[in-house]
TORLOFI-140127 format. One record per residue (C-alpha): residue in one letter; x, y, z. Coordinates in steps of 0.5 Angstrom, whole numbers, plus 500, padded with zeros to 3 digits. Each point is the difference from the previous one (the first is absolute). Layout:
<nodes>
<node><residuo>A</residuo><X>X</X><Y>Y</Y><Z>Z</Z></node>
...
</nodes>
This chain:
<nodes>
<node><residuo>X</residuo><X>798</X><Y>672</Y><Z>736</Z></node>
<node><residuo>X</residuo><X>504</X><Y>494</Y><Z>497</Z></node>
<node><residuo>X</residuo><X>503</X><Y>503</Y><Z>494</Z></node>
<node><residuo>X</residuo><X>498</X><Y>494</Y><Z>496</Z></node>
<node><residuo>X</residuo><X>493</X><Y>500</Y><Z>501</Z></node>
<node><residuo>X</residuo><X>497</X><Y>500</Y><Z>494</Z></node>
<node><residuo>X</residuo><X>496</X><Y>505</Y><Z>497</Z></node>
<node><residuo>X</residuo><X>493</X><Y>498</Y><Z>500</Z></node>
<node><residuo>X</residuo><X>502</X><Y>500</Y><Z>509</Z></node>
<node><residuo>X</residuo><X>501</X><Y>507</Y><Z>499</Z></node>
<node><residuo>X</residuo><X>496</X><Y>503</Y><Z>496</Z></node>
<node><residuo>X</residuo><X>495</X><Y>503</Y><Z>504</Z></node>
<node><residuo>X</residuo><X>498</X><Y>507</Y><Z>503</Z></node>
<node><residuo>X</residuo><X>505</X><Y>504</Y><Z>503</Z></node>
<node><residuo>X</residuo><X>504</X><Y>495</Y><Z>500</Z></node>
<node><residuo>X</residuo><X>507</X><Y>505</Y><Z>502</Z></node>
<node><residuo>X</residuo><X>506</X><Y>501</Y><Z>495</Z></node>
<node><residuo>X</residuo><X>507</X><Y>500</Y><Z>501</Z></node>
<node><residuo>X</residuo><X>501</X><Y>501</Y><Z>507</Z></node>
<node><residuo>X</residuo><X>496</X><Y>494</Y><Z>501</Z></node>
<node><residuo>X</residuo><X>505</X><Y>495</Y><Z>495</Z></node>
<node><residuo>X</residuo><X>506</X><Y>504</Y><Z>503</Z></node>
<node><residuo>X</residuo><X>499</X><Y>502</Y><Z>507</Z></node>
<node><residuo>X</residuo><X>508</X><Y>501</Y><Z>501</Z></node>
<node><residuo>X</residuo><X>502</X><Y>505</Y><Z>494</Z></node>
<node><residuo>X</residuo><X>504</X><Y>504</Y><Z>501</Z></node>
<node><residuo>X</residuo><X>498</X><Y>507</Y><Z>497</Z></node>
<node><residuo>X</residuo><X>509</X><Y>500</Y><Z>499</Z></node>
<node><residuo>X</residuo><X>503</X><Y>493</Y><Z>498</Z></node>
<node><residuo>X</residuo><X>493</X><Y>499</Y><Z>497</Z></node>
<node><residuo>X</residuo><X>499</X><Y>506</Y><Z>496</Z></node>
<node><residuo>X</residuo><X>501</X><Y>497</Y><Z>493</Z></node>
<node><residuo>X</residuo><X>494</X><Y>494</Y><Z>502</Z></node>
<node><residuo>X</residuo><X>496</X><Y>506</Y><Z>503</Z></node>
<node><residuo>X</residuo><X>500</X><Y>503</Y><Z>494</Z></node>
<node><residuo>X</residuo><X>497</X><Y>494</Y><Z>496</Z></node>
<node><residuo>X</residuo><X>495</X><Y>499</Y><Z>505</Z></node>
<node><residuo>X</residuo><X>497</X><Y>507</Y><Z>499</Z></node>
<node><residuo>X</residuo><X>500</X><Y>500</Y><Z>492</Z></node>
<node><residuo>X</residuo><X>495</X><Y>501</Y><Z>497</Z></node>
<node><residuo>X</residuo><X>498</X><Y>498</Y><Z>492</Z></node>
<node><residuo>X</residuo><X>501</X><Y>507</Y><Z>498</Z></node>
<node><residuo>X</residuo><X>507</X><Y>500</Y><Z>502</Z></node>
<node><residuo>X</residuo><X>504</X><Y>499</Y><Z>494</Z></node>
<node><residuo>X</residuo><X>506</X><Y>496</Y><Z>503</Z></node>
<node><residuo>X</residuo><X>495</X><Y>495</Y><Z>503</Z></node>
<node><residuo>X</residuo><X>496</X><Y>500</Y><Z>494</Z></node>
<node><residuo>X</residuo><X>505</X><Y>498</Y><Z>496</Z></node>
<node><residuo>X</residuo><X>501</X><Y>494</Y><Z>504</Z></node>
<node><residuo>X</residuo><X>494</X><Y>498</Y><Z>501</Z></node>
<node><residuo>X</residuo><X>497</X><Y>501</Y><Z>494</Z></node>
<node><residuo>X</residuo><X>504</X><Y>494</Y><Z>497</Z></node>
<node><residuo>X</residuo><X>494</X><Y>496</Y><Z>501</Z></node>
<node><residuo>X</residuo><X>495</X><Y>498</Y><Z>494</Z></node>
<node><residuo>X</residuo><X>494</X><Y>499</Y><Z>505</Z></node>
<node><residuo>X</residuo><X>500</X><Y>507</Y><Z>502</Z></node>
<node><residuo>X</residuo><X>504</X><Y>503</Y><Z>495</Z></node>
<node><residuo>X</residuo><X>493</X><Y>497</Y><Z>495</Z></node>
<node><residuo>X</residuo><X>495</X><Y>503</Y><Z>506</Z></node>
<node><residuo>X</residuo><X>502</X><Y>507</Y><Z>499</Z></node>
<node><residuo>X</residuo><X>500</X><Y>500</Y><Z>492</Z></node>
<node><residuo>X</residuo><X>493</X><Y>497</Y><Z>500</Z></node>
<node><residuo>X</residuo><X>497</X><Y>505</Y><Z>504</Z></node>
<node><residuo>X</residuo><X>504</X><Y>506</Y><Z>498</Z></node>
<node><residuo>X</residuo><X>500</X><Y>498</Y><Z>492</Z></node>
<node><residuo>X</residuo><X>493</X><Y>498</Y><Z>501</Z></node>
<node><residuo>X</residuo><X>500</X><Y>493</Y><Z>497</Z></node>
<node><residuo>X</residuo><X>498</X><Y>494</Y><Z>505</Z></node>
<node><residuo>X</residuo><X>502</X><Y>495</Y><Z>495</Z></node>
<node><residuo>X</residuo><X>508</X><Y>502</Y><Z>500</Z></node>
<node><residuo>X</residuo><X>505</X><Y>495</Y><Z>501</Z></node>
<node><residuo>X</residuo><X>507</X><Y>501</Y><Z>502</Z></node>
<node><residuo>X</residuo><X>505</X><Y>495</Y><Z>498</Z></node>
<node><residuo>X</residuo><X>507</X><Y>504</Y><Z>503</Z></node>
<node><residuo>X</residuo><X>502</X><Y>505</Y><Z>504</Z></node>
<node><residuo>X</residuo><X>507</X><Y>503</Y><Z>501</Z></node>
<node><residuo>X</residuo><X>505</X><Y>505</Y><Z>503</Z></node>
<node><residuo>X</residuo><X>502</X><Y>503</Y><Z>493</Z></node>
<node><residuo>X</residuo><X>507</X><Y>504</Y><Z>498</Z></node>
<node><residuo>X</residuo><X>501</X><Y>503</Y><Z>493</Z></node>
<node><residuo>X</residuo><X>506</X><Y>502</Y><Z>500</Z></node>
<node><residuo>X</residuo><X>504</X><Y>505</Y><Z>497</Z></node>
<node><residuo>X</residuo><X>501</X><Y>498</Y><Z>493</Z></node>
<node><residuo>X</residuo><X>505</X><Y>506</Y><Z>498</Z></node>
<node><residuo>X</residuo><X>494</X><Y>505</Y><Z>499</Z></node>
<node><residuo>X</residuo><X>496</X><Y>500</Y><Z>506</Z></node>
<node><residuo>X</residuo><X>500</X><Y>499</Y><Z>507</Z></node>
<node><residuo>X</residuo><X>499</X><Y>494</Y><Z>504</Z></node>
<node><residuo>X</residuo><X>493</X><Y>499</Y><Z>502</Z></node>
<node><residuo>X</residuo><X>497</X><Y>495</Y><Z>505</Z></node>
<node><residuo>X</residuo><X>494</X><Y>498</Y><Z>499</Z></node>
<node><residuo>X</residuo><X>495</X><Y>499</Y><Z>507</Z></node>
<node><residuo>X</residuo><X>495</X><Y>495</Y><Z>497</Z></node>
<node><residuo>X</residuo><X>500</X><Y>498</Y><Z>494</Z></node>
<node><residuo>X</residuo><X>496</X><Y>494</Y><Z>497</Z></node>
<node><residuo>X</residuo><X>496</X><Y>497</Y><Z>495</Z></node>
<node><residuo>X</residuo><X>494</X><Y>496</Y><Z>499</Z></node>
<node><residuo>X</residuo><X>498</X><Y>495</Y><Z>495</Z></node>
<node><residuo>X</residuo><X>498</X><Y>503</Y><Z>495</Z></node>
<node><residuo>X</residuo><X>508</X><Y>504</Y><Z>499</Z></node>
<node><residuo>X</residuo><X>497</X><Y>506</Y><Z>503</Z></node>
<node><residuo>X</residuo><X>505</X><Y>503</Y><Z>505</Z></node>
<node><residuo>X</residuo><X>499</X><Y>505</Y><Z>506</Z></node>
<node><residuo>X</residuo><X>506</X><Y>504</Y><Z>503</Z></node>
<node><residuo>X</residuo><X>497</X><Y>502</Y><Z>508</Z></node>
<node><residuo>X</residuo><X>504</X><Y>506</Y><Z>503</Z></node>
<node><residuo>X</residuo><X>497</X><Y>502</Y><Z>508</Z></node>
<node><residuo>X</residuo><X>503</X><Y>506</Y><Z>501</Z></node>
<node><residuo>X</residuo><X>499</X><Y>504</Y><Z>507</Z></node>
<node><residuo>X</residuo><X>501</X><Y>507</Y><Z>499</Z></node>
<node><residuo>X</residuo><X>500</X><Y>505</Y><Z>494</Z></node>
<node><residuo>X</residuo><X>507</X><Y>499</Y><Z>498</Z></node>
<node><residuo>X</residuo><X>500</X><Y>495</Y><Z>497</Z></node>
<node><residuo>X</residuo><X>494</X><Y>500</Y><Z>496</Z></node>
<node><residuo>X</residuo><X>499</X><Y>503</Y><Z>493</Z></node>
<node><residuo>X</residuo><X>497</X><Y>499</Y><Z>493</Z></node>
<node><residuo>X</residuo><X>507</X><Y>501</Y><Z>497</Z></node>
<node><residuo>X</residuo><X>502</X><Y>494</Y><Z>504</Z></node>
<node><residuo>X</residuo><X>495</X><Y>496</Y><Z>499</Z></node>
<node><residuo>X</residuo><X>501</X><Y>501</Y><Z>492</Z></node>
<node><residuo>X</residuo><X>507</X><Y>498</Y><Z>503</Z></node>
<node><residuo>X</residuo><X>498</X><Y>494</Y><Z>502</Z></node>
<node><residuo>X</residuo><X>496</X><Y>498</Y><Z>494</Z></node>
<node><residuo>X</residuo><X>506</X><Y>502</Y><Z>495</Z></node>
<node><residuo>X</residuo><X>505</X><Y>495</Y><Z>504</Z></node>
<node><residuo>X</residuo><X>494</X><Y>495</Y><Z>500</Z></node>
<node><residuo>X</residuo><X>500</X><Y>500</Y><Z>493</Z></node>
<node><residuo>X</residuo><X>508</X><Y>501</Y><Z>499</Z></node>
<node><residuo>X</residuo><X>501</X><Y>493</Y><Z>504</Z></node>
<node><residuo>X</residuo><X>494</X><Y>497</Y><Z>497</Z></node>
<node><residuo>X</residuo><X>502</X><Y>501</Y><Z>492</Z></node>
<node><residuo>X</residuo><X>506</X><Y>495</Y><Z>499</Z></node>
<node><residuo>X</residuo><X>506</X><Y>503</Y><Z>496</Z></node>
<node><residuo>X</residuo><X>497</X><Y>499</Y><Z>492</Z></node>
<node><residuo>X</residuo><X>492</X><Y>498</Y><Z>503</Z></node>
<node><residuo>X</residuo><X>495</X><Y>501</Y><Z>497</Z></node>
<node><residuo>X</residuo><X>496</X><Y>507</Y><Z>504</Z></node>
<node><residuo>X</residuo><X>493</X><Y>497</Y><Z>497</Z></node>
<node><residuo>X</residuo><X>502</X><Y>494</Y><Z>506</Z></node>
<node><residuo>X</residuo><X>499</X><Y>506</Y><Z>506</Z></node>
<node><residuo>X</residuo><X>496</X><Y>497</Y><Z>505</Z></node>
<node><residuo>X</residuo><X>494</X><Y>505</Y><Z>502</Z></node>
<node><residuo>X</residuo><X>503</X><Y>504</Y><Z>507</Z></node>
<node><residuo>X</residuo><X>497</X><Y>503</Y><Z>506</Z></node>
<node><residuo>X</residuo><X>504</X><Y>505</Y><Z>505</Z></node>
<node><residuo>X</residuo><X>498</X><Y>501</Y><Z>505</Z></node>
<node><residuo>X</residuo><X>501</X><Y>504</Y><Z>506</Z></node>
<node><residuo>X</residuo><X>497</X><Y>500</Y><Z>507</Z></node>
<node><residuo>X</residuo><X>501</X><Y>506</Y><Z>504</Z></node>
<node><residuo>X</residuo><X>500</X><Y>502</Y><Z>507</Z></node>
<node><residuo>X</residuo><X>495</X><Y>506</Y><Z>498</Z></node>
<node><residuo>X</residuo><X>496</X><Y>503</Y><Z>495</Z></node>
<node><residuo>X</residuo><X>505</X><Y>503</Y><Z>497</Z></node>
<node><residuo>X</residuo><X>496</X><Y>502</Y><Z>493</Z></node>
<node><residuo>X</residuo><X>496</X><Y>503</Y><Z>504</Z></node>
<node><residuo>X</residuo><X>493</X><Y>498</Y><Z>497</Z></node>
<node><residuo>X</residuo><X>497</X><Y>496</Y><Z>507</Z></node>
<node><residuo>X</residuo><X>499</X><Y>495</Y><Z>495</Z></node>
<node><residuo>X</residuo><X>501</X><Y>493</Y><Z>503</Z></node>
<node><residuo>X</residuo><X>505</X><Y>498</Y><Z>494</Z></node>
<node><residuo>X</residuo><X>503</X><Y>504</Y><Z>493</Z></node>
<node><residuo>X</residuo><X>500</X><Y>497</Y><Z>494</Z></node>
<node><residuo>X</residuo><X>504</X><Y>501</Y><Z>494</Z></node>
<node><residuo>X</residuo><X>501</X><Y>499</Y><Z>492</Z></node>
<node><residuo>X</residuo><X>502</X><Y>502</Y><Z>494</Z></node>
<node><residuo>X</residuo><X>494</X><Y>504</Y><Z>497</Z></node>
<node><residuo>X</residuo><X>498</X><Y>503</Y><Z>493</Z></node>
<node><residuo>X</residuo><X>501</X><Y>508</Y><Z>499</Z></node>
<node><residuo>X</residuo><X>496</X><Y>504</Y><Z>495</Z></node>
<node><residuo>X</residuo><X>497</X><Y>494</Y><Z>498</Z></node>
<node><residuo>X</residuo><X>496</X><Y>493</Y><Z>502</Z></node>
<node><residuo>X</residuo><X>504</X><Y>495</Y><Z>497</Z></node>
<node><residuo>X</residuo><X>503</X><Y>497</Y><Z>505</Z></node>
<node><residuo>X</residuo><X>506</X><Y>495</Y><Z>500</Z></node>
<node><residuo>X</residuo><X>503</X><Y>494</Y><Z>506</Z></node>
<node><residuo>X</residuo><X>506</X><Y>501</Y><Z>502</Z></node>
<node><residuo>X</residuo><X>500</X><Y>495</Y><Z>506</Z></node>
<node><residuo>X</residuo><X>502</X><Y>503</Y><Z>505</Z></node>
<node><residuo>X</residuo><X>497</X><Y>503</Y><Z>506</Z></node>
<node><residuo>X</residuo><X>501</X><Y>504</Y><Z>506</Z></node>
<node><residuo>X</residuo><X>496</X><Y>501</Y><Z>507</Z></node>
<node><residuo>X</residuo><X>502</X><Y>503</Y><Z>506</Z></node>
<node><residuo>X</residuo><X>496</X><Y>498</Y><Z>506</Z></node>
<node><residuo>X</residuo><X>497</X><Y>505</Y><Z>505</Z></node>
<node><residuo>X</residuo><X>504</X><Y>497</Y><Z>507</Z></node>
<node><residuo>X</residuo><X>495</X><Y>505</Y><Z>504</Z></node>
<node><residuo>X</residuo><X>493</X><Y>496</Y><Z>498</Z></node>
<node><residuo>X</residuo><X>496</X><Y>498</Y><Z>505</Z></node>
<node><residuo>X</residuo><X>494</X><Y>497</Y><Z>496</Z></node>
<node><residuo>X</residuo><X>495</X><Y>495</Y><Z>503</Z></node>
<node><residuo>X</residuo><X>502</X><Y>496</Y><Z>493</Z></node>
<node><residuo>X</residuo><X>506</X><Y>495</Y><Z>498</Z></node>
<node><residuo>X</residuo><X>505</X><Y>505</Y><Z>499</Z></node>
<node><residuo>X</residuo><X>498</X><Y>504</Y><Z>507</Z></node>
<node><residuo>X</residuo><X>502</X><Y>493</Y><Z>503</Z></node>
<node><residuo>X</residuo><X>506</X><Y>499</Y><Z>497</Z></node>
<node><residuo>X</residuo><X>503</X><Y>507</Y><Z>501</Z></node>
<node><residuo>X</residuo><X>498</X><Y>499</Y><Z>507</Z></node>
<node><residuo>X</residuo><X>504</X><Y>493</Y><Z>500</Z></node>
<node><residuo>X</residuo><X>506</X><Y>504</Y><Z>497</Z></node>
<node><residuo>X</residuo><X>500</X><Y>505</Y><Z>506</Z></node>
<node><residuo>X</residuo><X>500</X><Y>495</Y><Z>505</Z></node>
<node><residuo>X</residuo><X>506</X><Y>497</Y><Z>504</Z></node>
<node><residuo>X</residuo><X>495</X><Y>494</Y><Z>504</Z></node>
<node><residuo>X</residuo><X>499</X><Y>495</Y><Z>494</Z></node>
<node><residuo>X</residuo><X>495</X><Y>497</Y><Z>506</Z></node>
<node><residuo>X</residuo><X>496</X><Y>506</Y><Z>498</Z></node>
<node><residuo>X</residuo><X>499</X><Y>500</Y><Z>492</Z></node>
<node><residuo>X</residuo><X>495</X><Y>499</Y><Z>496</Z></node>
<node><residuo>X</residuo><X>503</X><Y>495</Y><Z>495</Z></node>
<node><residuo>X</residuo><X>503</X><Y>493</Y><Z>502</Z></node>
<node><residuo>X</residuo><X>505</X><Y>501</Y><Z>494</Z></node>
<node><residuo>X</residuo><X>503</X><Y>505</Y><Z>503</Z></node>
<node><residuo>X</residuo><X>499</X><Y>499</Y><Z>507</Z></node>
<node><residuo>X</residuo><X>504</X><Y>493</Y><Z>499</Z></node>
<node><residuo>X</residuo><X>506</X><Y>503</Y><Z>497</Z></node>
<node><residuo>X</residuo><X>501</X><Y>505</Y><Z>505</Z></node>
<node><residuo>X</residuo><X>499</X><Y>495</Y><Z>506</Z></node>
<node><residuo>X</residuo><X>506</X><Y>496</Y><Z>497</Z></node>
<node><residuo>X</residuo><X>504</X><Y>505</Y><Z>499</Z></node>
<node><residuo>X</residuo><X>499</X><Y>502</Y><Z>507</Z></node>
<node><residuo>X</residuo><X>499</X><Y>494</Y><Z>504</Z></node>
<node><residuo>X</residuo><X>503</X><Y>495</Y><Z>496</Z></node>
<node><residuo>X</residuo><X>508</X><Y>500</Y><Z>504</Z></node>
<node><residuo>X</residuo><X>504</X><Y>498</Y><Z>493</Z></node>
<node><residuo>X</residuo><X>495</X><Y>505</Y><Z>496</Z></node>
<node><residuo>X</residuo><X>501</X><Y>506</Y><Z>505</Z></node>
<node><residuo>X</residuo><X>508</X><Y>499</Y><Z>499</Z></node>
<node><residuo>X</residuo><X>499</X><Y>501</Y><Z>493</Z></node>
<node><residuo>X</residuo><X>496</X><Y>505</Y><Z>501</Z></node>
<node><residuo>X</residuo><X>505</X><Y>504</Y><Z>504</Z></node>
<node><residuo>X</residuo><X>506</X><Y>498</Y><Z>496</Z></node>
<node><residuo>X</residuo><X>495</X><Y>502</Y><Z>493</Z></node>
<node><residuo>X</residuo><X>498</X><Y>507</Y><Z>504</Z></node>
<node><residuo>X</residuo><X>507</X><Y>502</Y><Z>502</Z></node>
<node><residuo>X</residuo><X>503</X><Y>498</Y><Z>493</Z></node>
<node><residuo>X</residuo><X>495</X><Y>504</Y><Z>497</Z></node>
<node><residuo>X</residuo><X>502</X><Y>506</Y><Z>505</Z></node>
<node><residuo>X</residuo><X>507</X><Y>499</Y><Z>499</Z></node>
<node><residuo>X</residuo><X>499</X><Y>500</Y><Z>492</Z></node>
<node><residuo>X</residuo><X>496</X><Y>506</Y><Z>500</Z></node>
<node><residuo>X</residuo><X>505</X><Y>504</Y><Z>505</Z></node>
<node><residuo>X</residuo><X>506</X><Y>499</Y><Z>495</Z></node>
<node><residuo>X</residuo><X>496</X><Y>502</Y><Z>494</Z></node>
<node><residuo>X</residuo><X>497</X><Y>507</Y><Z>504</Z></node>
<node><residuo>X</residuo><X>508</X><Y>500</Y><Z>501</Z></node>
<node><residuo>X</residuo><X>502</X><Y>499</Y><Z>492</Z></node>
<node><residuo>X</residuo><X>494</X><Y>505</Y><Z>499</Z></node>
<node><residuo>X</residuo><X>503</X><Y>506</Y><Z>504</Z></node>
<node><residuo>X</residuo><X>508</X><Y>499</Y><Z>498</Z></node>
<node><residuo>X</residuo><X>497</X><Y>501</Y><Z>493</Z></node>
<node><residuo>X</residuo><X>496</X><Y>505</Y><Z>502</Z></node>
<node><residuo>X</residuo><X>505</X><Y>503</Y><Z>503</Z></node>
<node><residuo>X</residuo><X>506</X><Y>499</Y><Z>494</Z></node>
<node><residuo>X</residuo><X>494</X><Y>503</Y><Z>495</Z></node>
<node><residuo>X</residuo><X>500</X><Y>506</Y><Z>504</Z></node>
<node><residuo>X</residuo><X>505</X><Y>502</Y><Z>504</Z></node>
<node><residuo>X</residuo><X>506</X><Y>496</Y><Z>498</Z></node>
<node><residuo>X</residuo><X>502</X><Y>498</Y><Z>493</Z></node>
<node><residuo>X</residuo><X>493</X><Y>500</Y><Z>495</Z></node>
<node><residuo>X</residuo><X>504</X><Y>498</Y><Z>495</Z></node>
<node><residuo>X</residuo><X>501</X><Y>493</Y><Z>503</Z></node>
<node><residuo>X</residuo><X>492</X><Y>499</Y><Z>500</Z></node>
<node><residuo>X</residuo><X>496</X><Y>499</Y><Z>495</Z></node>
</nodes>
């Protein structure tokens, strides 16, 4: 199959995935490519990347939010830094819509790295870098984190887990603008949310349900520049998330073996 046939040519069923665009892989030389191939939206290191996209990035808040009219304006790779207090946090999708609201979308595959404390995390650097020094704290734009998981991991078997601040003890209730979901990766409804995590799961974009995600992941998968990319972005990320596990385990190691004093 020619690599620049177009996609209205290849879209059809059981059209074959990765061997038939790149019969002469070498499951050694290629091993980085292959990689790529078989990634899936799920995974956060692909997700990162293939989620700077507004089109796919605008169908996954309107069906995990619920809100059909939403529109997105921007979407980005998103770091905020260290600023002398907290640590630096990248951000895999941060986005706003018209109306100001911002959403922070984190795939995450595997428990580690899910947890209600990060997500409030997220939410306070949110906050932080969105307040200007000497703003005015009543210009914070409404706020959603939201969190899509690989597994139920709250336990509940419900497709999705919202989350908001809440009156105790009493009836009166107050807006705080902020937002959390976690979205149960393991649902399989026959309903919009079924579909998406399926296509999330999926590595063969031929087989998707929705068209915003297929195309992204076909050109990030056939597309010669954009694979290219892609491999460059997936091993820069691999690279970065060594050194920082490294960085983790020398403090670690200083905090409890060697010299505590030096680590606060």
């Amino acid at each position: 199959m020619d690599k620049k046939q177009s996609r209205k040519d290849t879209e059809t069923a059981g059209w074959p995935w990765s061997h038939s665009l790149y019969p002469d892989l070498d499951p050694v030389r290629d091993k980085t490519k292959l990689t790529v191939l078989n990634y899936r939206l799920i995974d956060d290191l692909f997700a990162r990347v293939a989620l700077k996209d507004i089109p796919a990035v605008q169908l996954i808040l309107r069906i995990i939010l619920k809100m059909p009219d939403l529109r997105v304006i921007s979407v980005k790779v998103q770091e905020l830094p260290e600023n002398g207090v907290n640590r630096s946090l990248w951000l895999d999708v941060l986005a706003e819509d018209e109306t100001g609201r911002r959403f922070n979308v984190e795939v995450q595959n595997g428990k580690e790295g899910f947890s209600p404390r990060r997500m409030r995390h997220h939410a306070s650097m949110m906050d932080a870098t969105l307040l200007e020094k000497g703003g005015n704290w009543q210009t914070l734009p409404e706020t959603y984190v939201i969190f899509a998981v690989d597994k139920d991991y709250p336990g509940g078997g419900l497709p999705l887990y919202e989350y908001e601040v809440l009156p105790k003890g009493h009836e009166v209730r107050m807006d705080f603008g902020l937002h959390f979901v976690v979205v149960n990766g393991e649902w399989q409804g026959k309903d919009e949310l079924g579909r998406l995590m399926a296509d999330m799961h999926e590595s063969n974009p031929m087989k998707m349900h929705y068209p915003a995600l297929a195309r992204r992941c076909l050109d990030l998968k056939t597309d010669d520049k954009e694979v290219r990319q892609m491999c460059d972005a997936v091993q820069k990320l691999v690279d970065e998330s060594r050194a920082e596990s490294r960085t983790e385990i020398a403090i670690n190691f200083l905090r409890e073996q060697v010299a505590p004093e030096l680590v606060s």
